[in-house]
C-alpha positions as CSV (number, residue, x, y, z in Angstrom):
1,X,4.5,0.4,12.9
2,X,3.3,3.5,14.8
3,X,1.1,6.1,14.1
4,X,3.5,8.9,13.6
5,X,5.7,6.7,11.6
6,X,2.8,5.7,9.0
7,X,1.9,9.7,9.0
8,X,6.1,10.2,7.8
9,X,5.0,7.8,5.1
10,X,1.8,9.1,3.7
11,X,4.2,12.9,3.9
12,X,6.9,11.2,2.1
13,X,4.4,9.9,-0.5
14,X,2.8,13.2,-1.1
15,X,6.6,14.9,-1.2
16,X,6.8,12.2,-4.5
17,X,3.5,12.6,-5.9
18,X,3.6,14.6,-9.4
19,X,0.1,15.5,-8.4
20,X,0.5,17.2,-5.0
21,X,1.4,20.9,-5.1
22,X,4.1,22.5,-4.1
23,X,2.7,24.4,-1.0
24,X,1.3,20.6,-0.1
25,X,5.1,19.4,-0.5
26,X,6.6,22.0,1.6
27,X,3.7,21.5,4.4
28,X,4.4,17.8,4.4
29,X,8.5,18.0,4.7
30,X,7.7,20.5,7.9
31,X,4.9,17.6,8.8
32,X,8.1,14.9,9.1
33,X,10.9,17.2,10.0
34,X,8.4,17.6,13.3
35,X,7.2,14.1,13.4
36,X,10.6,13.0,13.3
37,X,11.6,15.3,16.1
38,X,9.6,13.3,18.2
39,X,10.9,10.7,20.7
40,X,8.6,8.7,20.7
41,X,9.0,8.7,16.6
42,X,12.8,8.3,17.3
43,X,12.2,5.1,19.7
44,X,10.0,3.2,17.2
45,X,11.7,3.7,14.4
46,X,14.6,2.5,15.7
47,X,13.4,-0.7,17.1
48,X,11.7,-1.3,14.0
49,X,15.4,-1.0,12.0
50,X,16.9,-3.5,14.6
51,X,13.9,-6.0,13.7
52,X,14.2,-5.3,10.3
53,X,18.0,-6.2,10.0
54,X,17.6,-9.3,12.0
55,X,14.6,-10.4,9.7
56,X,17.2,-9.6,6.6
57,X,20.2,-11.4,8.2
58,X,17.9,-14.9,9.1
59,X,16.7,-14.6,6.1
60,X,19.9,-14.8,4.0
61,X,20.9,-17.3,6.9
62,X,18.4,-19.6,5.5
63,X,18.8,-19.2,2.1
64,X,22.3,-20.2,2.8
65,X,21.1,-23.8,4.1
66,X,19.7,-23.7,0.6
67,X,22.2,-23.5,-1.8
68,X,24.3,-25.6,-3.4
69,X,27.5,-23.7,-3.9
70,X,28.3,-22.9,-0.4
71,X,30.6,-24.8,1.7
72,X,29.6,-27.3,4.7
73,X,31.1,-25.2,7.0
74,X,29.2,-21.9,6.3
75,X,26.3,-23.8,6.1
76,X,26.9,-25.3,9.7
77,X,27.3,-21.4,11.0
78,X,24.4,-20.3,9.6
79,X,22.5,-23.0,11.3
80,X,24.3,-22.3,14.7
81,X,23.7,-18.2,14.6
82,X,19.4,-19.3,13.5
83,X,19.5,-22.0,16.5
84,X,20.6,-19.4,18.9
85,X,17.8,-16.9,17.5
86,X,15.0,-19.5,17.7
87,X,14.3,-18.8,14.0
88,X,14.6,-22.3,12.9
């Protein structure tokens, strides 16, 4: 992850933090709704979703090979979509 989008997190921490005033609050929603105006923000987070879902979607792939209680035939299209991934 970038820089700005690890600084979005530690704002979105502090937003959530009993302990954090509310002036500190307010600064840090102003701190992301800018951070998050960037496109350099906009560009990296986005890639990281698209990784993200793949990692999710291989991952129930594979636990699909696993089990026991589905069918032959999804088991044999799980394997085909990871083969053509390279993630098995």
């Amino acid at each position: 992850m970038s820089l700005p989008t690890r600084q979005i997190g530690g704002h979105k921490a502090a937003i959530n933090n009993p302990k954090v005033s509310d002036e500190a609050k307010e600064h840090s929603r102003q701190a992301i709704d800018e951070l998050e105006s960037q496109p350099e923000t906009q560009e990296t987070r986005a890639g990281y979703e698209e990784d993200k879902d793949e990692v999710r979607q291989n991952a129930g792939y594979k636990a699909t090979l696993k089990n026991p209680n589905v069918s032959e035939e999804a088991k044999e299209h799980a394997k085909e979509v990871l083969e053509e991934r390279g993630a098995i």
